[in-house]
C-alpha positions in Angstrom: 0.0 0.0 0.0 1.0 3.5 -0.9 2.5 5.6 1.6 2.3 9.0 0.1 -0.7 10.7 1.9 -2.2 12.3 -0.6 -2.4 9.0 -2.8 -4.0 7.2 0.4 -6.7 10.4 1.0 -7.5 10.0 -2.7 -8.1 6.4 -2.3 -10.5 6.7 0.9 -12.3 9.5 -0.8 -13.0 6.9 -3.6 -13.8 4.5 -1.2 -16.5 6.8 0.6 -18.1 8.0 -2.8 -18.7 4.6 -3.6 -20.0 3.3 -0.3 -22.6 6.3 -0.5 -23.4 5.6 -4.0 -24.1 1.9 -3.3 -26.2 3.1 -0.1 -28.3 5.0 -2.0 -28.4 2.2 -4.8 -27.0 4.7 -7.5 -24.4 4.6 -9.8 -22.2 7.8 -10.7 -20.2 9.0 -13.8 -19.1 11.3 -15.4 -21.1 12.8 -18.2 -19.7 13.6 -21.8 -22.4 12.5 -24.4 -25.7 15.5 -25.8 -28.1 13.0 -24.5 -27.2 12.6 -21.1 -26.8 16.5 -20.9 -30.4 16.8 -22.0 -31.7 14.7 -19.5 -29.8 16.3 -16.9 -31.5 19.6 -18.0 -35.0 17.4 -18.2 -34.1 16.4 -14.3 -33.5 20.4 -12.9 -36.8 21.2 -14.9 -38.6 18.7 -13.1 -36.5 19.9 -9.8 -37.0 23.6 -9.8 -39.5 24.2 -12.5 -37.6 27.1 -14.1 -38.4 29.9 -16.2 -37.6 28.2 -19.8 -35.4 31.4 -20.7 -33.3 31.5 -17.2 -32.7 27.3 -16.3 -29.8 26.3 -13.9 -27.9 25.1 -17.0 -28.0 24.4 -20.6 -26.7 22.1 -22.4 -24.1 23.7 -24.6 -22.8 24.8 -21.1 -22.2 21.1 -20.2 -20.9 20.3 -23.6 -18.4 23.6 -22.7 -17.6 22.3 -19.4 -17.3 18.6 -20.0 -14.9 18.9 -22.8 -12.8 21.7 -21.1 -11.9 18.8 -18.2 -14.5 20.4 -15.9 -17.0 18.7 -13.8 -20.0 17.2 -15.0 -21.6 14.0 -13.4 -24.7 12.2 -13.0 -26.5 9.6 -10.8 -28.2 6.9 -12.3 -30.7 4.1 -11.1 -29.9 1.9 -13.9 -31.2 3.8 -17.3 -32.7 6.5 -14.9 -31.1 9.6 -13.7 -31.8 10.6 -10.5 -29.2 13.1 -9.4 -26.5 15.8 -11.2 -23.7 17.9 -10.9 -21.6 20.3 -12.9 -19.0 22.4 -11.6 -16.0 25.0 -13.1 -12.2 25.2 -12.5 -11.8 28.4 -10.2 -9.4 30.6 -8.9 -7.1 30.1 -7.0 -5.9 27.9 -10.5 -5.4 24.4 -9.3 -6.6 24.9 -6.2 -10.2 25.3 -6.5 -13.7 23.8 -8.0 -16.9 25.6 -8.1 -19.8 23.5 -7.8 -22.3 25.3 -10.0 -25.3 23.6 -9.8 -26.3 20.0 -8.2 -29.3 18.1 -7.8 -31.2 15.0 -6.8 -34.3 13.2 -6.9 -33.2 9.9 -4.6 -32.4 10.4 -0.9 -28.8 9.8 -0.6 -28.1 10.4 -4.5 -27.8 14.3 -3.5 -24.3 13.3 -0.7 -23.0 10.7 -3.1 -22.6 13.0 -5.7 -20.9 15.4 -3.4 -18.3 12.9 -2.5 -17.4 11.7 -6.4 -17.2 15.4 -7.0 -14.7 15.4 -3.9 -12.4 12.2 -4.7 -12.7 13.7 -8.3 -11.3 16.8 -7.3 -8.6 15.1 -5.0 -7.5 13.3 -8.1 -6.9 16.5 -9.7 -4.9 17.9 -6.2 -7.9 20.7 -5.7 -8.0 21.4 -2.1 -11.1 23.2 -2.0 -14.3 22.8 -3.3 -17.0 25.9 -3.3 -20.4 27.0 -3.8 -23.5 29.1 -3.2 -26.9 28.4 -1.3 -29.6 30.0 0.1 -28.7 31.0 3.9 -32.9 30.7 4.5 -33.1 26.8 3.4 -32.7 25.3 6.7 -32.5 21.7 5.2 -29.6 23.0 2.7 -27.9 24.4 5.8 -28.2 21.2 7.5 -26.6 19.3 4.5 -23.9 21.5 3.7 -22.9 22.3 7.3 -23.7 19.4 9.2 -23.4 16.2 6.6 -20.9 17.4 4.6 -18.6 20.0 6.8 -18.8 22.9 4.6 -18.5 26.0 6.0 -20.0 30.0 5.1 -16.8 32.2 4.5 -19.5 35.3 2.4 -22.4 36.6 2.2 -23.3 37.5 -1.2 -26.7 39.7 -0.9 -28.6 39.8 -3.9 -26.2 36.9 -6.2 -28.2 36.2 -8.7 -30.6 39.2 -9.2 -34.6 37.7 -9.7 -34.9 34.4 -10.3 -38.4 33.2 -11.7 -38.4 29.1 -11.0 -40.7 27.5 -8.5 -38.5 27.7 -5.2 -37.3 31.2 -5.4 -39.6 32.7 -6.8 -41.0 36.5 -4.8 -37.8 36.4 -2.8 -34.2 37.7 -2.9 -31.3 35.7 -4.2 -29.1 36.1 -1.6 -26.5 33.5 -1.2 -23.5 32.5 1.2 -20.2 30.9 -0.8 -19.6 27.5 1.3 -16.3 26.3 1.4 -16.0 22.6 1.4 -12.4 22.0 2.8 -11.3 18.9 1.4 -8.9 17.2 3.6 -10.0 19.1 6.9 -10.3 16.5 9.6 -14.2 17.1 10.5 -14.6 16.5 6.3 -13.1 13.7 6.3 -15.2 12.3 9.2 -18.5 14.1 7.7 -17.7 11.8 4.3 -17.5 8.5 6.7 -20.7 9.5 7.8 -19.9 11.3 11.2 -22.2 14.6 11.4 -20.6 17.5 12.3 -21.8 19.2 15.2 -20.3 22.8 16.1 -19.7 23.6 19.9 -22.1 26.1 20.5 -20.0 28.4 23.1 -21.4 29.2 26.5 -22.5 33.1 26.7 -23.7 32.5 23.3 -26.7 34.9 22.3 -29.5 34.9 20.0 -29.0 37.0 17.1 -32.3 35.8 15.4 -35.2 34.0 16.9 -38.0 32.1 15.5 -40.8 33.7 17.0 -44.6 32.4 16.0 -42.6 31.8 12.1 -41.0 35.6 12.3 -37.8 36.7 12.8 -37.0 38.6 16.2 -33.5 39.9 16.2 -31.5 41.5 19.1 -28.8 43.2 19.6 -25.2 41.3 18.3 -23.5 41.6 21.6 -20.9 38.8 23.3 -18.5 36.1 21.8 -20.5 34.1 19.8 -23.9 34.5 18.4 -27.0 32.2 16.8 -28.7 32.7 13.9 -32.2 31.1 13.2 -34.0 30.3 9.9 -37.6 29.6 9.3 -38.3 25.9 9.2 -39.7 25.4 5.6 -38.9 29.1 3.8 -40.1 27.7 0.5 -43.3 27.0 2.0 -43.4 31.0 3.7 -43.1 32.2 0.6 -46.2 30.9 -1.0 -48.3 31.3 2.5 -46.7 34.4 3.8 -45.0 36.5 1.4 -44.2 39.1 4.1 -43.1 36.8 6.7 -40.5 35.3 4.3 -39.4 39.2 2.9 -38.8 39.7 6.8 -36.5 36.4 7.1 -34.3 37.6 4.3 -33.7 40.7 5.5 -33.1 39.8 9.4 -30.9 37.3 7.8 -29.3 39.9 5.8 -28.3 42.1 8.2 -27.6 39.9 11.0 -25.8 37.1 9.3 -24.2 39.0 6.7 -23.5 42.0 8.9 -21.2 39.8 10.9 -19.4 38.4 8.5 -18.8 41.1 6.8 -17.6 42.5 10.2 -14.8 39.8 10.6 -17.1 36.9 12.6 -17.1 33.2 11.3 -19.8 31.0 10.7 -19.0 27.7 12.6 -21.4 25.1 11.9 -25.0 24.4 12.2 -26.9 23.5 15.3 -30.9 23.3 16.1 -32.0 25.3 12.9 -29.5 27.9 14.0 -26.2 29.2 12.4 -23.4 29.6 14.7 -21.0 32.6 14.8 -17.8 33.2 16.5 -17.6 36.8 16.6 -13.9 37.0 18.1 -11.1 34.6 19.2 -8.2 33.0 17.8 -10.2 30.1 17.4 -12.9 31.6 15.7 -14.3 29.4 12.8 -12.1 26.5 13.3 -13.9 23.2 13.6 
């Protein structure tokens, strides 16, 4: 057996994308022929119900990527897709991957996908894999923070400008960058399975509240603070417009005022982001 690390890493981050692929009883590859492109694009319509002019991704865009050496992947049950991926070299140059877009139909198909695109980018000595989501989705939170180890590092109000699909629609596409630290221990056990769990620090205090489904914010003072999110936000916006238009913006200025001030996002505990606000420790897992 090898004993260069990074050769060993690479081969236990194969082993854990397969494992979750075979949990999940998917198959995963990578994607170079029109067809499979179109049905990726047939699987985010069916997803996110786009506007036809504005979809997640087209499929000259995965032609571009694919043959370029970029990421492009997809999940299949058999002859049926049920999950895909694309992602773009980014900069730092041959340090970094940005996962544009990924989706999934099959519990389970949605984290193996993640950890091919990670063994994937390991193979290609990346040490950093990145992308956007909605700070709101308490569910995308959860998997990003907790299941996979990901952490917030900006807070990017406004990212997209309107989007007009099914699940954003009415609201604000405001978007944190995750960054998914490849070989960081807690990754490493989040891959194996192994949750990760922030310490939430004692004094900490509630930046945000859910209160009766609204947002109560207080005053940002102490050593580290917690940031609720609404429960189901996609839901709000259809029942409660204004209730949801008041989450973004508490959100907004709470969450993104801190880290724009300097304060780390930590992890994600009880529907809550955690912030370290000073310390030398400050947004280390």
């Amino acid at each position: 057996m090898s004993t260069d690390p990074a050769s060993n890493r690479e081969r236990a981050a194969w082993a854990a994308a397969e494992e979750a692929a075979a949990r999940c009883g998917a198959q995963i590859r990578e994607l170079d022929e029109i067809a499979d492109f179109e049905r990726v694009v047939g699987l985010f319509d069916e997803i996110w119900h786009p506007d036809p002019a504005t979809p997640p991704i087209t499929v000259e865009i995965m032609r571009a990527l694919s043959h370029a050496g970029n990421y492009v992947a997809g999940a299949f049950d058999g002859d049926r897709l049920v999950g895909a991926s694309a992602g773009f070299f980014a900069a730092p140059a041959g340090e970094v991957l940005h996962s544009h877009v990924t989706g999934a139909v099959r519990r389970g198909a949605g984290f193996a996908l993640k950890l091919h695109q990670r063994a994937w980018a390991l193979r290609r000595g990346l040490t950093r894999i990145t992308w956007t989501f909605d700070p709101l989705v308490r569910r995308n939170a959860h998997f990003n923070l907790t299941k996979l180890g990901a952490l917030p590092e900006e807070y990017l109000p406004e990212f997209y400008g309107p989007l007009a699909d099914i699940v954003n629609a009415g609201d604000e596409s405001d978007r944190v960058l995750a960054v998914w630290r490849l070989d960081a221990p807690h990754v490493v056990r989040a891959c194996g399975r192994e949750p990760y769990l922030p310490e939430v620090p004692r004094g900490a205090v509630e930046g945000i509240s859910d209160e009766g489904g609204r947002p109560v914010a207080r005053p940002v003072e102490g050593p580290a603070v917690l940031v609720a999110v609404p429960e189901d936000v996609e839901s709000l916006r259809r029942a409660d417009p204004a209730a949801a238009g008041a989450w973004r913006l508490a959100v907004r200025e709470v969450l993104g005022g801190l880290m724009a001030g300097g304060a780390r996002v930590t992890g994600f505990s009880g529907g809550r982001y955690v912030v370290r606000v000073e310390g030398e420790e400050a947004g280390k897992p």
